[in-house]
OpenMM code with the backbone's topology and positions (N, CA, C; nanometers):
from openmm import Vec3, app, unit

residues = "UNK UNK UNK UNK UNK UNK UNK UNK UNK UNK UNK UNK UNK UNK UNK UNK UNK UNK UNK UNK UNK UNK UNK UNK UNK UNK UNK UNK UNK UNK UNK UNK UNK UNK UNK UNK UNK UNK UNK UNK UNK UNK UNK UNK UNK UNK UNK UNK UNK UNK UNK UNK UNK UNK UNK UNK UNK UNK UNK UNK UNK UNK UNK UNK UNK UNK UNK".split()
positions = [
    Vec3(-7.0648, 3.2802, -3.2814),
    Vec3(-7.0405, 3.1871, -3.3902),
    Vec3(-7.0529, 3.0435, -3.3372),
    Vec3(-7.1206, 2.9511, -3.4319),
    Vec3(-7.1289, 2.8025, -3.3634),
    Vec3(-7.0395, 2.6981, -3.4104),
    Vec3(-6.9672, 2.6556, -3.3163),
    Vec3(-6.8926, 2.5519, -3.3421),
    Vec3(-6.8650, 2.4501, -3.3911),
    Vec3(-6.7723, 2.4120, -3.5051),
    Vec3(-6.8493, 2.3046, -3.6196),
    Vec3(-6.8040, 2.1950, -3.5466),
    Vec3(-6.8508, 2.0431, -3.6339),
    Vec3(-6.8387, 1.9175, -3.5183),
    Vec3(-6.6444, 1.9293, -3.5136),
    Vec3(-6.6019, 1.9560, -3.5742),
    Vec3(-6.4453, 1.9650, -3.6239),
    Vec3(-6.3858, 2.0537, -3.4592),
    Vec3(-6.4464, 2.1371, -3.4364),
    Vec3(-6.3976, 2.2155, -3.3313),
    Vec3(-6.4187, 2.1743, -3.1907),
    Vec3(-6.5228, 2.1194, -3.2141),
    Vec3(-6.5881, 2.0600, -3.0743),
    Vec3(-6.5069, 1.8742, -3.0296),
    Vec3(-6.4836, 1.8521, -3.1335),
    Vec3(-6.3701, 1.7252, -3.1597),
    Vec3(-6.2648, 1.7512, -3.1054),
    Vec3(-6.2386, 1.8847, -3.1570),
    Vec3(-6.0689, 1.9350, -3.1014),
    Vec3(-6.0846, 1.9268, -2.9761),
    Vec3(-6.1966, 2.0164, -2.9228),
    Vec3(-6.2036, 2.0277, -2.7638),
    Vec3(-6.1686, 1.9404, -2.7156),
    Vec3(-6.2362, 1.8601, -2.7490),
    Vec3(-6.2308, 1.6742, -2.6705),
    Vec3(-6.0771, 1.6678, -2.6365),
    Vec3(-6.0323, 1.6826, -2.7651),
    Vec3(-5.8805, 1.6303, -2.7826),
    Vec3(-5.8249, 1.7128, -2.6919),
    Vec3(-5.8446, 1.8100, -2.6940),
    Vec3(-5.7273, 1.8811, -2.6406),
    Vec3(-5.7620, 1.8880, -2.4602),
    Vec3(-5.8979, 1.8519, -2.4250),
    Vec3(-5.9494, 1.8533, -2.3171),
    Vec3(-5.8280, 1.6991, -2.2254),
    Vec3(-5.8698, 1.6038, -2.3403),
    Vec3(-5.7703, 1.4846, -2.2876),
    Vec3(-5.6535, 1.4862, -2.3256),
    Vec3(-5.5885, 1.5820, -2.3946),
    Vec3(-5.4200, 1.5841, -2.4250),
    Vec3(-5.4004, 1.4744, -2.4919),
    Vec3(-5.4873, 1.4435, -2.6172),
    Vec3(-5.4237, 1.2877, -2.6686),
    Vec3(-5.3470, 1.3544, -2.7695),
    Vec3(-5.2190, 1.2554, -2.8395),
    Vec3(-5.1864, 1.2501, -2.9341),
    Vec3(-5.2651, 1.2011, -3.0649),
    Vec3(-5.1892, 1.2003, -3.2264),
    Vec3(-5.2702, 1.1254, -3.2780),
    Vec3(-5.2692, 0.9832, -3.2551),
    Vec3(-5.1682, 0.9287, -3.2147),
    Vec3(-5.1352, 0.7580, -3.2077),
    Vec3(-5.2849, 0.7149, -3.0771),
    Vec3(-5.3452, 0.8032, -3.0107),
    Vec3(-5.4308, 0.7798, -2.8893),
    Vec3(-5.5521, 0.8121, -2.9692),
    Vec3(-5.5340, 0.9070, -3.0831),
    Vec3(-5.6587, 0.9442, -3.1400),
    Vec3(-5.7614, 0.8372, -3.2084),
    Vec3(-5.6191, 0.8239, -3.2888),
    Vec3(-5.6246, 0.6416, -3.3304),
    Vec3(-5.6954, 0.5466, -3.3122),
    Vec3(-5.6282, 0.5343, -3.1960),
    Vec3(-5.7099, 0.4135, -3.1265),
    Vec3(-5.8618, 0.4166, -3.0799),
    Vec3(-5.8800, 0.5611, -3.0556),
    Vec3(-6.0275, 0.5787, -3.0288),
    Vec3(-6.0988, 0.5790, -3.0914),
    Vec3(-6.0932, 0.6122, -3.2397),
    Vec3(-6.1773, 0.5612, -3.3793),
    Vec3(-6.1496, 0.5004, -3.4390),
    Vec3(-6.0683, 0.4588, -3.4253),
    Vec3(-6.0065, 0.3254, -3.4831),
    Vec3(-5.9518, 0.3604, -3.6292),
    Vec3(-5.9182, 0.4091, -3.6520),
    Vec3(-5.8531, 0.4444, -3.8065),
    Vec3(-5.7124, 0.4764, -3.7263),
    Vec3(-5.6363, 0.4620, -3.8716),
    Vec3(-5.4964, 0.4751, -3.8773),
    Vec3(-5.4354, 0.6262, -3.8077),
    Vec3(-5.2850, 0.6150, -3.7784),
    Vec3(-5.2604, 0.7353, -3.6974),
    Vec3(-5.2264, 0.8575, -3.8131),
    Vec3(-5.1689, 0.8138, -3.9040),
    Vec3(-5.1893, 0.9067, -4.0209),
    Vec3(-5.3298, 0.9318, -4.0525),
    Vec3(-5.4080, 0.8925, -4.0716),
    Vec3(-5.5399, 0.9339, -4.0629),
    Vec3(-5.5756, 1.0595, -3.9713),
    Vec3(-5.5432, 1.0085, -3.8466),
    Vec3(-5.5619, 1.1009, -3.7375),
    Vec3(-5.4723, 1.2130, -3.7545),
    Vec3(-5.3655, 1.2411, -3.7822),
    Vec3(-5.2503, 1.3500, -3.7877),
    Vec3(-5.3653, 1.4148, -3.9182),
    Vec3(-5.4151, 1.3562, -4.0402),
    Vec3(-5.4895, 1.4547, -4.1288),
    Vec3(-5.5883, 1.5005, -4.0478),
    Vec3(-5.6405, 1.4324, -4.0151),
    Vec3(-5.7623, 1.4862, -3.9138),
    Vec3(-5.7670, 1.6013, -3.8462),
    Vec3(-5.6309, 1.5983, -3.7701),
    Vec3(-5.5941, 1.7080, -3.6927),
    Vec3(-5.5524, 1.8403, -3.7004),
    Vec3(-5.4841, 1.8153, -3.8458),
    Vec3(-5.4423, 1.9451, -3.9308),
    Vec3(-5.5057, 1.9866, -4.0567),
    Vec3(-5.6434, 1.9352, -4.0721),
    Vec3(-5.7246, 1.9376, -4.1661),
    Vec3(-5.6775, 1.8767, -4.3195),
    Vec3(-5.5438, 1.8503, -4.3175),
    Vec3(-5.4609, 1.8270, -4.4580),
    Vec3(-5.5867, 1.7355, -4.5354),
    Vec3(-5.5802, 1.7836, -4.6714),
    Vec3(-5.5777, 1.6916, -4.7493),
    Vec3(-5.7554, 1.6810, -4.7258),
    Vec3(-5.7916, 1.7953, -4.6520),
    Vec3(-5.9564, 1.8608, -4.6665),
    Vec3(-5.9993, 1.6997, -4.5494),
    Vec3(-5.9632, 1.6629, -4.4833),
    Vec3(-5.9849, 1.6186, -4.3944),
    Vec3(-6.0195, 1.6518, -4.2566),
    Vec3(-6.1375, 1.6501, -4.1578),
    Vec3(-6.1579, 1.6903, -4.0592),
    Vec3(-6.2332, 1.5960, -3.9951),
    Vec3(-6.2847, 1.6321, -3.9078),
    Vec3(-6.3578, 1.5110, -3.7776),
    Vec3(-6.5095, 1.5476, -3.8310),
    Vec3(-6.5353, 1.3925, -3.8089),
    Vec3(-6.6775, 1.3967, -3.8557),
    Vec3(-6.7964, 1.3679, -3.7074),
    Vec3(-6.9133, 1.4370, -3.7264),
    Vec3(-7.0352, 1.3883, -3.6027),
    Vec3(-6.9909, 1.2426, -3.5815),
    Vec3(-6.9712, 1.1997, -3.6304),
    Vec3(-6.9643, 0.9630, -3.6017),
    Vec3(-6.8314, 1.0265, -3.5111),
    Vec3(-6.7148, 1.1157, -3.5439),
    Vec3(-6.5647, 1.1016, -3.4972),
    Vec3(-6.6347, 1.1904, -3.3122),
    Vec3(-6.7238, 1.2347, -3.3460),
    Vec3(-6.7173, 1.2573, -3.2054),
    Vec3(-6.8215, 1.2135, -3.1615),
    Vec3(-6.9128, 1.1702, -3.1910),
    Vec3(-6.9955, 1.0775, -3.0925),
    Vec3(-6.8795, 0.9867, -3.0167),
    Vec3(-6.7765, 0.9269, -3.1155),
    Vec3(-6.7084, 0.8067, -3.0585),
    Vec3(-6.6273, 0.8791, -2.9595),
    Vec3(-6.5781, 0.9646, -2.9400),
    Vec3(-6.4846, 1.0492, -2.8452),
    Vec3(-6.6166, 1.0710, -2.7391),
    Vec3(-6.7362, 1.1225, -2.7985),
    Vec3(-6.8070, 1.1744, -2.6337),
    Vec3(-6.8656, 1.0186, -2.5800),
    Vec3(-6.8806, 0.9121, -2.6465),
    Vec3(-6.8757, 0.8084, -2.6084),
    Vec3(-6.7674, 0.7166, -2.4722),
    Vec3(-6.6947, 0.7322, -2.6017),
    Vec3(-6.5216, 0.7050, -2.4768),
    Vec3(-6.5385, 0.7713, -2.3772),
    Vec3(-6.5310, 0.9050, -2.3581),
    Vec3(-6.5314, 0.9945, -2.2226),
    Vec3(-6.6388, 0.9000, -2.1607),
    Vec3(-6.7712, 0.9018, -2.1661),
    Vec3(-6.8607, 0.8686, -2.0612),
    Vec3(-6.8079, 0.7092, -2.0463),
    Vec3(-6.7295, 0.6553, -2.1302),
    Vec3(-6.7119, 0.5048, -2.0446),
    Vec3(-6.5780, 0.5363, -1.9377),
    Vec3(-6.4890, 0.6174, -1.9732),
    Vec3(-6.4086, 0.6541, -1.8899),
    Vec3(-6.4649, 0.6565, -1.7225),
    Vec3(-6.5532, 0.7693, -1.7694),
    Vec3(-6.6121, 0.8008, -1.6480),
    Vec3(-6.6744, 0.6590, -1.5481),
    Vec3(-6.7610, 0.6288, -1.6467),
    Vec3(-6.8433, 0.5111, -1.5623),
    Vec3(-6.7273, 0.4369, -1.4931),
    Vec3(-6.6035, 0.3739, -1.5732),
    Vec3(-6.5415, 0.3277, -1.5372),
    Vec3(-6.4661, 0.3617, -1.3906),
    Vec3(-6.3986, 0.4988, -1.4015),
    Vec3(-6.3544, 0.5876, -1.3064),
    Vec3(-6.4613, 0.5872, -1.1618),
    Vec3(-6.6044, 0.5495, -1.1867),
    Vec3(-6.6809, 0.5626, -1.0607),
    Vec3(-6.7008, 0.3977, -1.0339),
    Vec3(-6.6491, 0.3263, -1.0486),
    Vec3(-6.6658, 0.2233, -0.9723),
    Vec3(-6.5593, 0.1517, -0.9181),
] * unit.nanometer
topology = app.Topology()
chain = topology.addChain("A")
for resn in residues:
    res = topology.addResidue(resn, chain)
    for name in ("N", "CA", "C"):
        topology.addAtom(name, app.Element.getBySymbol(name[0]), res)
């Protein structure tokens, strides 16, 4: 079965242990936003843009982390 962008988002998340208040900040929308996000409420889920910006962040992490 293939993984929708919603699941592969989670990964992220759960790969970095963020909360929503960290989720937040990484897409920049509100932390209630993010708590729907997370629990699908209210037919809300992570969109391709919500994780480009997460696989984004990671690789600046990184770059950052190597210098």
């Amino acid at each position: 079965m293939e993984m929708t962008t919603h699941d592969r988002t989670i990964q992220l998340i759960t790969v970095l242990d963020y909360n929503a208040r960290q989720i937040a900040q990484v897409l920049g929308i509100s932390t209630r936003g993010a708590s729907y996000k997370l629990s699908r409420e209210k037919g809300n889920q992570f969109t391709e843009s919500d994780f480009e910006k997460f696989k984004n962040f990671i690789e600046n992490l990184n770059k950052t982390a190597q210098q």
